[in-house]
Structures are given as C-alpha cells and as structure tokens.
PDB file with SEQRES, HELIX, SHEET and CRYST1 records, atoms N, CA, C and O in Angstrom:
SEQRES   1 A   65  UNK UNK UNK UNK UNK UNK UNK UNK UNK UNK UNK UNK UNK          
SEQRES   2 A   65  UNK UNK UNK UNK UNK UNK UNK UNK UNK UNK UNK UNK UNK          
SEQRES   3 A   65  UNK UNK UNK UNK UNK UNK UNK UNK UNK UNK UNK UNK UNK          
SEQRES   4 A   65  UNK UNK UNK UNK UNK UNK UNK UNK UNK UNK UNK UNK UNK          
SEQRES   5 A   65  UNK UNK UNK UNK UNK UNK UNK UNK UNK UNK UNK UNK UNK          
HELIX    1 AA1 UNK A    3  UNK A   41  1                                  39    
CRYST1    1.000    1.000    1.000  90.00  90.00  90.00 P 1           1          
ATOM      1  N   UNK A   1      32.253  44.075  84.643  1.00  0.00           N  
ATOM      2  CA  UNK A   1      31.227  45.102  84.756  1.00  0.00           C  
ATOM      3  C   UNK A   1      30.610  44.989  86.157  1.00  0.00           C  
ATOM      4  O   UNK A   1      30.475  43.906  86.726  1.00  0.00           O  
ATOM      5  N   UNK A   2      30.303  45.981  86.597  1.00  0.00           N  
ATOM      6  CA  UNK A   2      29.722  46.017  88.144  1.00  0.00           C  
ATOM      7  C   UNK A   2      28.553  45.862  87.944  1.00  0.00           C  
ATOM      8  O   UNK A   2      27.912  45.675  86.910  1.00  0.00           O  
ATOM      9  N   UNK A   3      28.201  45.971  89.275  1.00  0.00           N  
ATOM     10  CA  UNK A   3      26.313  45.686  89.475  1.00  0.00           C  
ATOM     11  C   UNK A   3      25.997  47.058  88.965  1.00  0.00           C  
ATOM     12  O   UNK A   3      25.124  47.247  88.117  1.00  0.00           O  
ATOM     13  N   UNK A   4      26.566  47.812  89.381  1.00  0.00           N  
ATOM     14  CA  UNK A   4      25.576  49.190  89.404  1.00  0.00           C  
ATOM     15  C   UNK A   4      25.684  49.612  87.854  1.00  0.00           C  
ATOM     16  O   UNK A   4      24.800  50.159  87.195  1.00  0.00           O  
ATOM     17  N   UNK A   5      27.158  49.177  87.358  1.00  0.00           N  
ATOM     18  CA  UNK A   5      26.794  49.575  85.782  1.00  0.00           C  
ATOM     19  C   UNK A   5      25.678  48.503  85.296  1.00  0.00           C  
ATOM     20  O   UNK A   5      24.633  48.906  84.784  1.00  0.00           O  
ATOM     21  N   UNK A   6      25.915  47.249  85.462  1.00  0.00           N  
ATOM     22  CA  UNK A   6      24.266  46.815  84.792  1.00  0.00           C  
ATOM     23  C   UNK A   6      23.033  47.448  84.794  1.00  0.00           C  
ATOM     24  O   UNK A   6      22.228  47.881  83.970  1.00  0.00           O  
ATOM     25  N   UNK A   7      23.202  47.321  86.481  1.00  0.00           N  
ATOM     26  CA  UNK A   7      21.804  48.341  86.943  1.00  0.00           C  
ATOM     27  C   UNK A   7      21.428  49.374  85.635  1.00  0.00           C  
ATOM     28  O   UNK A   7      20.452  49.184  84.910  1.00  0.00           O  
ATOM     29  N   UNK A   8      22.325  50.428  85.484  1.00  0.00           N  
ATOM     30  CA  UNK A   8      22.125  51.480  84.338  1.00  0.00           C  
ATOM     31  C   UNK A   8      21.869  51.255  83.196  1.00  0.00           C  
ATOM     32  O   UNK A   8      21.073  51.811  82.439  1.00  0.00           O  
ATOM     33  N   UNK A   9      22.805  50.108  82.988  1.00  0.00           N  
ATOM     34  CA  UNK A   9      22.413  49.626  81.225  1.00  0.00           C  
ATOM     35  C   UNK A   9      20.949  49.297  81.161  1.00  0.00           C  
ATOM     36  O   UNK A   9      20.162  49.758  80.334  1.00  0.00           O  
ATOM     37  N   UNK A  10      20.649  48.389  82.193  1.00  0.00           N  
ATOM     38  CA  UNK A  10      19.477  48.064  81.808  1.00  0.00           C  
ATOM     39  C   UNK A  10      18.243  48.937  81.880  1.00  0.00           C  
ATOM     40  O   UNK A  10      17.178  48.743  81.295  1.00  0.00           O  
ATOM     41  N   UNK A  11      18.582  49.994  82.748  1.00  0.00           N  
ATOM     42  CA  UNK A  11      17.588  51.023  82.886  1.00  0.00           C  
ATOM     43  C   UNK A  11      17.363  51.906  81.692  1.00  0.00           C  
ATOM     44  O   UNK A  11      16.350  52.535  81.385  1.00  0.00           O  
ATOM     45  N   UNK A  12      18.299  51.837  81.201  1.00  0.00           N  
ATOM     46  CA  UNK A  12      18.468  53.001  80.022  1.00  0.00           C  
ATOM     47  C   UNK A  12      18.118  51.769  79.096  1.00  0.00           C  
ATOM     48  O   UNK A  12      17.448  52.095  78.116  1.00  0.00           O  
ATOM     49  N   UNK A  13      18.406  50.507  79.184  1.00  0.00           N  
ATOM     50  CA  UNK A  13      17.232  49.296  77.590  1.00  0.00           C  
ATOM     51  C   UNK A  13      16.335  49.877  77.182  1.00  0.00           C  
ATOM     52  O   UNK A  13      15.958  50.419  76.144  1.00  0.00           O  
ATOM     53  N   UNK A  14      15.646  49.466  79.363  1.00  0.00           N  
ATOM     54  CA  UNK A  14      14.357  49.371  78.941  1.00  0.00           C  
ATOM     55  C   UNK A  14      13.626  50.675  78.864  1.00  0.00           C  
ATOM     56  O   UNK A  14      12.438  50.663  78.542  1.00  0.00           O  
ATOM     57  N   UNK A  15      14.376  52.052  79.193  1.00  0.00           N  
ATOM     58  CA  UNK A  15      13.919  52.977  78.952  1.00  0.00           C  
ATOM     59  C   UNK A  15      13.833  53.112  77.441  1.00  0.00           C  
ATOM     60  O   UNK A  15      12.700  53.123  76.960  1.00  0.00           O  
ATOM     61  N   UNK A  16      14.889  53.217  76.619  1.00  0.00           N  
ATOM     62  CA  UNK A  16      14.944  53.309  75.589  1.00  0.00           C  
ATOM     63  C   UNK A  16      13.987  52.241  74.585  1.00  0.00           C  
ATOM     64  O   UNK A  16      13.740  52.590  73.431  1.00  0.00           O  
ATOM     65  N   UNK A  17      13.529  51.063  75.065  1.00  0.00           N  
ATOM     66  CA  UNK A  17      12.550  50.022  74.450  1.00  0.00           C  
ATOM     67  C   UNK A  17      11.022  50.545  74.491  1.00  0.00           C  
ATOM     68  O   UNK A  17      10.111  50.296  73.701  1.00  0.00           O  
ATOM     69  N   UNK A  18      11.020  51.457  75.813  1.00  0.00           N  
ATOM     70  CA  UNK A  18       9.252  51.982  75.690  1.00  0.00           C  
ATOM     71  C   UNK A  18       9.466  52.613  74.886  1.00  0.00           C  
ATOM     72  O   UNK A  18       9.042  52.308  73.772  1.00  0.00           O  
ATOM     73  N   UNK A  19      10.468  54.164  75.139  1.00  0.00           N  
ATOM     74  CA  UNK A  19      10.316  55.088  74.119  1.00  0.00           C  
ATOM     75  C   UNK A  19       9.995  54.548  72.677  1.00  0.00           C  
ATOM     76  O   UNK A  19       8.893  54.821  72.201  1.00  0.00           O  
ATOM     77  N   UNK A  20      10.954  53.746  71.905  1.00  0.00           N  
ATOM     78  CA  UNK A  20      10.676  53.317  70.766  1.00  0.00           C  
ATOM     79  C   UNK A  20       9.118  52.982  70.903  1.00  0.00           C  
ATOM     80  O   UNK A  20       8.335  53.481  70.096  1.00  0.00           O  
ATOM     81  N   UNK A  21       8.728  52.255  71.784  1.00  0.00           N  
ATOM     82  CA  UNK A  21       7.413  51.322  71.697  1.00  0.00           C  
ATOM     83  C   UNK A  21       6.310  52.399  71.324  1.00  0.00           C  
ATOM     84  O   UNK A  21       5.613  52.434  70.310  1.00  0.00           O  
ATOM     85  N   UNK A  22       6.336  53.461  72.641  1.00  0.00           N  
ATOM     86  CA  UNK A  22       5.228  54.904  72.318  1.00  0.00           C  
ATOM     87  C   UNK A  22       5.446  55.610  70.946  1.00  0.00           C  
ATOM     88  O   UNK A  22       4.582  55.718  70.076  1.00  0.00           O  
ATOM     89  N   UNK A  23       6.748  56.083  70.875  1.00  0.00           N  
ATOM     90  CA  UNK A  23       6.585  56.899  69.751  1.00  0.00           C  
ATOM     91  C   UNK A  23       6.366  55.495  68.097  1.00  0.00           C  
ATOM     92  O   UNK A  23       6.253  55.841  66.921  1.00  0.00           O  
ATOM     93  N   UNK A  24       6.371  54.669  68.388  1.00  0.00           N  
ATOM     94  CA  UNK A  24       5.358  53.557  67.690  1.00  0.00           C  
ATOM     95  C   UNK A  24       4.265  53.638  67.397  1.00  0.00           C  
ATOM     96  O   UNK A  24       3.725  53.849  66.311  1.00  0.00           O  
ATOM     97  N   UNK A  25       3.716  53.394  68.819  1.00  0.00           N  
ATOM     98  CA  UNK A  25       2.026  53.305  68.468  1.00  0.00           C  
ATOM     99  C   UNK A  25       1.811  54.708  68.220  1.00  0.00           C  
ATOM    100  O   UNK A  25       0.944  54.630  67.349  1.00  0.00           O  
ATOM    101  N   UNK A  26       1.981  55.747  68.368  1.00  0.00           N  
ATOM    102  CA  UNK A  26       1.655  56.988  68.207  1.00  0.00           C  
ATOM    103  C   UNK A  26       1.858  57.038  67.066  1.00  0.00           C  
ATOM    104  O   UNK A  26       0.753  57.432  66.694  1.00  0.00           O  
ATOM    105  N   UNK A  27       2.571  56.920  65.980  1.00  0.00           N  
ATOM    106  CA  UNK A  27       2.771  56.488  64.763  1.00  0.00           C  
ATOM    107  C   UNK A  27       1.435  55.832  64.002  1.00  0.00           C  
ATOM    108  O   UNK A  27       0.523  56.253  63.290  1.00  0.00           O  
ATOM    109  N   UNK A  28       1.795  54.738  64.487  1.00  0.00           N  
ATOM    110  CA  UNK A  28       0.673  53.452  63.730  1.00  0.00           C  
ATOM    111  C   UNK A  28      -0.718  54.030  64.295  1.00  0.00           C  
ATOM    112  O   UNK A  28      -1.810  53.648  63.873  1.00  0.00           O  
ATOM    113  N   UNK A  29      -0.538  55.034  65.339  1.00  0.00           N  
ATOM    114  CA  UNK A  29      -2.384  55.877  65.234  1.00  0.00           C  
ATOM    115  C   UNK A  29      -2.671  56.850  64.690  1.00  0.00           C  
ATOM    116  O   UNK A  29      -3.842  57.168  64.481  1.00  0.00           O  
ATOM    117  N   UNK A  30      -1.682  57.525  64.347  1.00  0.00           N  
ATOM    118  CA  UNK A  30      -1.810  58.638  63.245  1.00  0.00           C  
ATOM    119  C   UNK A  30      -2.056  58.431  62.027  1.00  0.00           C  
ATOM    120  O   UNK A  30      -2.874  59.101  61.397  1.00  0.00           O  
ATOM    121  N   UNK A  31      -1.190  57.204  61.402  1.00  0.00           N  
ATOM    122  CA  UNK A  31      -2.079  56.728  60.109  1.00  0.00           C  
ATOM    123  C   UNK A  31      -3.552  55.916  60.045  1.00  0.00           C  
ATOM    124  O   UNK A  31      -4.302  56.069  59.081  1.00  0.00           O  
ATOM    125  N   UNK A  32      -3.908  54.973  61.259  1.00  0.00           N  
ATOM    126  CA  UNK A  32      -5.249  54.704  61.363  1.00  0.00           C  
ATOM    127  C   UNK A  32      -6.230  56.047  61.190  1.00  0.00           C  
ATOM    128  O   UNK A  32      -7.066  56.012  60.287  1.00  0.00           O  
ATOM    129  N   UNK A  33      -6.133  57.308  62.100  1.00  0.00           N  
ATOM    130  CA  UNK A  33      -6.881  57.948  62.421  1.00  0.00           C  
ATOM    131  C   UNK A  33      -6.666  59.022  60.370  1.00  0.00           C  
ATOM    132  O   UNK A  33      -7.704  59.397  59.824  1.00  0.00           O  
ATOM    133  N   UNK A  34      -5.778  59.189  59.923  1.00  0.00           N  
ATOM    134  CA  UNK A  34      -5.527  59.846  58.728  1.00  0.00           C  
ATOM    135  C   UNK A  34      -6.624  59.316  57.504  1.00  0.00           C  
ATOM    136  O   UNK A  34      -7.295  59.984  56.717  1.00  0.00           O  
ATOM    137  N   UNK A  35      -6.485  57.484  57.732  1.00  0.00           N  
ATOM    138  CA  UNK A  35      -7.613  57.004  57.164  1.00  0.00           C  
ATOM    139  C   UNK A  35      -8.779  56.865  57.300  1.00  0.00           C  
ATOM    140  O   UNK A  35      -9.555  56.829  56.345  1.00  0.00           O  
ATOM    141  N   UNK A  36      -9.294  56.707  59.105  1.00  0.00           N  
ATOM    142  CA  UNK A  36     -10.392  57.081  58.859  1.00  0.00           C  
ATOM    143  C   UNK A  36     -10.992  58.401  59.035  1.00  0.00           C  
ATOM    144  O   UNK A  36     -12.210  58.516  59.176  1.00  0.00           O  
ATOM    145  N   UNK A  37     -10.029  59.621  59.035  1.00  0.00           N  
ATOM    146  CA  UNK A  37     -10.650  60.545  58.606  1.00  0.00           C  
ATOM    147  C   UNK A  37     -10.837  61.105  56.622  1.00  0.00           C  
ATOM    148  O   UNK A  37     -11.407  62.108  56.192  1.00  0.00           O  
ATOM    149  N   UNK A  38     -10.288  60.267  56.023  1.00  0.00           N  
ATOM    150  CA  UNK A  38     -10.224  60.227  54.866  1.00  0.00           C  
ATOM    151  C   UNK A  38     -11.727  59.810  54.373  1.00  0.00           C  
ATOM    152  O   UNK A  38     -12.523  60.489  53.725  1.00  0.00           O  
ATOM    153  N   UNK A  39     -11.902  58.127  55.017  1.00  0.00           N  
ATOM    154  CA  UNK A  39     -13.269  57.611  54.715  1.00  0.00           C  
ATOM    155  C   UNK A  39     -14.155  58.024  54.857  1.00  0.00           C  
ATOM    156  O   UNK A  39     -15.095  57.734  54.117  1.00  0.00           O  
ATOM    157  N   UNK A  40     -14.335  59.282  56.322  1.00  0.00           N  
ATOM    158  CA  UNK A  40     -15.499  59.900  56.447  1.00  0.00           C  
ATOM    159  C   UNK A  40     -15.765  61.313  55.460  1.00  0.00           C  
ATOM    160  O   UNK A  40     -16.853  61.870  55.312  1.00  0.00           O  
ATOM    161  N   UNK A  41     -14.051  61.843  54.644  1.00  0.00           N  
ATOM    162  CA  UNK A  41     -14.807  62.740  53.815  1.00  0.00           C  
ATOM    163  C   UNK A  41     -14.977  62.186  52.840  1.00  0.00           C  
ATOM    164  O   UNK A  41     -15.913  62.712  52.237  1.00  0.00           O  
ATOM    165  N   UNK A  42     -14.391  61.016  52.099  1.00  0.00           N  
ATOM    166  CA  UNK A  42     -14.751  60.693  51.455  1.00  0.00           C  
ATOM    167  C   UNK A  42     -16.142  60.428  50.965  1.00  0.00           C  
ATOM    168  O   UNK A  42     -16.549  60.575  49.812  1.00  0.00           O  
ATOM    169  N   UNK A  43     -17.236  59.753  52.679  1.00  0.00           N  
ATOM    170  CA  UNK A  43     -18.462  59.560  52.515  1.00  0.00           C  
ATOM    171  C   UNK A  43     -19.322  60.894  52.831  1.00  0.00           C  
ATOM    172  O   UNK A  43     -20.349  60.762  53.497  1.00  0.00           O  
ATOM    173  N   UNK A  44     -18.982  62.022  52.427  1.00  0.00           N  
ATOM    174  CA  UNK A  44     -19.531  63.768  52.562  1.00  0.00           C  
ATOM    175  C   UNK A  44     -19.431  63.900  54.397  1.00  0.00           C  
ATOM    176  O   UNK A  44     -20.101  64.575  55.178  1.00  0.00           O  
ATOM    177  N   UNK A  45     -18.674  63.262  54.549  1.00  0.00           N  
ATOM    178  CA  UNK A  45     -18.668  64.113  56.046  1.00  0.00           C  
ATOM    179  C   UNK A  45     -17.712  64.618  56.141  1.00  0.00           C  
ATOM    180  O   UNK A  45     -16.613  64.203  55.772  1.00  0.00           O  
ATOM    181  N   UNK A  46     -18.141  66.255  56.994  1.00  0.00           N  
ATOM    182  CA  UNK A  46     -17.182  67.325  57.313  1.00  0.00           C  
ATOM    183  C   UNK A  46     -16.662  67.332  58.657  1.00  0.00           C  
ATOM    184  O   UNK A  46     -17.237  66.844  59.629  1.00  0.00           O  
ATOM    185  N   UNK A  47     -15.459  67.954  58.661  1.00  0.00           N  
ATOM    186  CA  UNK A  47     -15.171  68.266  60.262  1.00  0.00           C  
ATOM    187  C   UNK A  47     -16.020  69.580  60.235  1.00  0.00           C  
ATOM    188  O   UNK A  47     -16.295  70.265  59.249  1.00  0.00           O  
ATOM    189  N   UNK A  48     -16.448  69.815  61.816  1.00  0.00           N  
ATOM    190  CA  UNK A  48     -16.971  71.110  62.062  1.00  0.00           C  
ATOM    191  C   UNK A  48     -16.084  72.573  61.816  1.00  0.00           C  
ATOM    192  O   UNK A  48     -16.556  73.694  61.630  1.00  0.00           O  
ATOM    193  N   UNK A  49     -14.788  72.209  61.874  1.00  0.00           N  
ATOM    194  CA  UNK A  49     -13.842  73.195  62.010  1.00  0.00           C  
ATOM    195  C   UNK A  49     -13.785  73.791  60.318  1.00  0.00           C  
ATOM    196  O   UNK A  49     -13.224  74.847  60.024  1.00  0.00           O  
ATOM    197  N   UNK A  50     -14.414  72.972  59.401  1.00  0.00           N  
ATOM    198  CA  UNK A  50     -14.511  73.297  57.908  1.00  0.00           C  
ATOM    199  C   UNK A  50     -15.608  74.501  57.762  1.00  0.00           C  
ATOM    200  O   UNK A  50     -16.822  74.404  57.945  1.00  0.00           O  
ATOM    201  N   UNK A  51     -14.926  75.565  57.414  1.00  0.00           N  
ATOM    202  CA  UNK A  51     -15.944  76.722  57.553  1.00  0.00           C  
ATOM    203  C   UNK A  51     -16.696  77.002  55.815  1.00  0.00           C  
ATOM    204  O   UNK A  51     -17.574  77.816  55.531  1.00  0.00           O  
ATOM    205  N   UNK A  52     -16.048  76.104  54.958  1.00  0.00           N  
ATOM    206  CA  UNK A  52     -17.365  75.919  53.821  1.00  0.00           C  
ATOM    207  C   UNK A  52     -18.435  75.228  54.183  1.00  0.00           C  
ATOM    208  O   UNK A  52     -19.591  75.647  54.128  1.00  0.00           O  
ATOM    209  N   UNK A  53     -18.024  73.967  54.627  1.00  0.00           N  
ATOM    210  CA  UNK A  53     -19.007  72.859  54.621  1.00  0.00           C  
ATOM    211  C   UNK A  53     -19.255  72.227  53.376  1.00  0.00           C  
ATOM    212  O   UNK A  53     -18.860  72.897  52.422  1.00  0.00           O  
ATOM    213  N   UNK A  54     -19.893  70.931  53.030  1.00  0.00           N  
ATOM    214  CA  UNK A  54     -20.693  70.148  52.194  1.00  0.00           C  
ATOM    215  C   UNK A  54     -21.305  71.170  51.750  1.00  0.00           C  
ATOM    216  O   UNK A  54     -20.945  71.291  50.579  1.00  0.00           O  
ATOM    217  N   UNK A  55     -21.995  71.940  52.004  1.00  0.00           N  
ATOM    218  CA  UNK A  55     -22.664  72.916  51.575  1.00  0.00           C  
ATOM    219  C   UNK A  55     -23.057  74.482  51.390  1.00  0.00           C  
ATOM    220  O   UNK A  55     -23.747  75.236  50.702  1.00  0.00           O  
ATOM    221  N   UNK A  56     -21.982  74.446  52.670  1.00  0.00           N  
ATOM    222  CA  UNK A  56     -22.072  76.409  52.478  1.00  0.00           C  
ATOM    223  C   UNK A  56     -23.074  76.427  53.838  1.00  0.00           C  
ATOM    224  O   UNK A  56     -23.606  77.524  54.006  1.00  0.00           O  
ATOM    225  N   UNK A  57     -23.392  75.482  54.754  1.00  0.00           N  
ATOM    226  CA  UNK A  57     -24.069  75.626  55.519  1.00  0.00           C  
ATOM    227  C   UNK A  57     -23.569  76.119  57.044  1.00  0.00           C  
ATOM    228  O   UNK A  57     -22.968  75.233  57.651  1.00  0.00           O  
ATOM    229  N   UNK A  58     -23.695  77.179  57.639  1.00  0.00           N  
ATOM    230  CA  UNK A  58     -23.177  77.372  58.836  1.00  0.00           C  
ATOM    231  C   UNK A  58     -23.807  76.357  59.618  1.00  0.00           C  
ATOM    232  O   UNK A  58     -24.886  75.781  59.475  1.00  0.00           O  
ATOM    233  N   UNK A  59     -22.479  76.214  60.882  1.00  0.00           N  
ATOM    234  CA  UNK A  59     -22.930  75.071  62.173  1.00  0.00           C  
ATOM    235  C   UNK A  59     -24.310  75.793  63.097  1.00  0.00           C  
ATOM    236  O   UNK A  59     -24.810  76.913  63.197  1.00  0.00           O  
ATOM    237  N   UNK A  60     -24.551  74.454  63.658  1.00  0.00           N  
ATOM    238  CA  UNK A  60     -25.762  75.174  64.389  1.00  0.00           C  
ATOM    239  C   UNK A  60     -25.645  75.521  65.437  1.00  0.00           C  
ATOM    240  O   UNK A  60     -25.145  74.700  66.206  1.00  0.00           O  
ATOM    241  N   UNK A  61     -26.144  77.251  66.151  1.00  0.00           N  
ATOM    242  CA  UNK A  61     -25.685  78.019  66.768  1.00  0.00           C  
ATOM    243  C   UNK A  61     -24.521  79.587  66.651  1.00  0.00           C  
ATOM    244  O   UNK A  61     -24.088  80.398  67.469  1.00  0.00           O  
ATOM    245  N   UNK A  62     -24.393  79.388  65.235  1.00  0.00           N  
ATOM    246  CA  UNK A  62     -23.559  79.874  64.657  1.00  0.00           C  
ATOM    247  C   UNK A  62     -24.258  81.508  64.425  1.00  0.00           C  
ATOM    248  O   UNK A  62     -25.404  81.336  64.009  1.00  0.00           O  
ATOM    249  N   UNK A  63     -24.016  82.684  64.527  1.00  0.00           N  
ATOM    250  CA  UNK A  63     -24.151  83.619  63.644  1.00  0.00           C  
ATOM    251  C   UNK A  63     -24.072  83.857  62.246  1.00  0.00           C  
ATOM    252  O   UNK A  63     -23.484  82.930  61.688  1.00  0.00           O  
ATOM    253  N   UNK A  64     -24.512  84.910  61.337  1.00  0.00           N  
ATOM    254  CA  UNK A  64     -24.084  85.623  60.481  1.00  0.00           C  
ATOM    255  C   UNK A  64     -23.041  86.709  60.914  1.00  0.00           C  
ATOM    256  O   UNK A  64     -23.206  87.425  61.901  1.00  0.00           O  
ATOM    257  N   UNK A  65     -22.174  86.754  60.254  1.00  0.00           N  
ATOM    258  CA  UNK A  65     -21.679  88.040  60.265  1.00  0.00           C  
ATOM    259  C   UNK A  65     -22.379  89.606  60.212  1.00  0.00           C  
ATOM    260  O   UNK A  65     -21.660  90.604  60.238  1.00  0.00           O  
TER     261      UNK A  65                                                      
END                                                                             
C-alpha cells in the first residue's frame, strides 16, 4: 500500500469516526431534551407555541381576534 493510499484511508477513518461521533451526540440530545421537555409538561408548563395553553390563556401581547 502506498503512502498516499494510507493518507486516504485514514482521512476517510477519521472522517467517518466524527461523523458517527456528531450524528451521536445529536442523538443522545434529542432524547435528553424530549425528557426534559416532558418533565416540564408534566409539571403544567407550556411551550408558548401551544395556542390552548394550561388554561385557555392568550400570551402576553397577544390580540383577540
């Protein structure tokens, strides 16, 4: 095997070793963040983007129709 094919193999490893690594943690943060957005509705908190609300309450700044 030549230098320059090593050269490549190894470029393409360790390319291929981040990729795995990112699309990893991007993974393992999507389920952190799934849970703790779970815990917070669980404990009555809403996202703002929830246009019932806890209560039927419009955000503040909001109109009536």
């Amino acid at each position: 095997m030549s230098t320059h094919a090593l050269y490549v193999t190894a470029a393409y490893a360790v390319t291929a070793v981040a990729m795995i690594g990112l699309i990893g943690w991007v993974l393992i943060d999507q389920r952190a963040r799934k849970r703790e957005l779970a815990a917070l509705e669980a404990a009555g908190i809403r996202r703002r983007s929830d246009k019932t609300g806890a209560a039927g309450v419009r955000a503040k700044g909001t109109r009536a129709s």
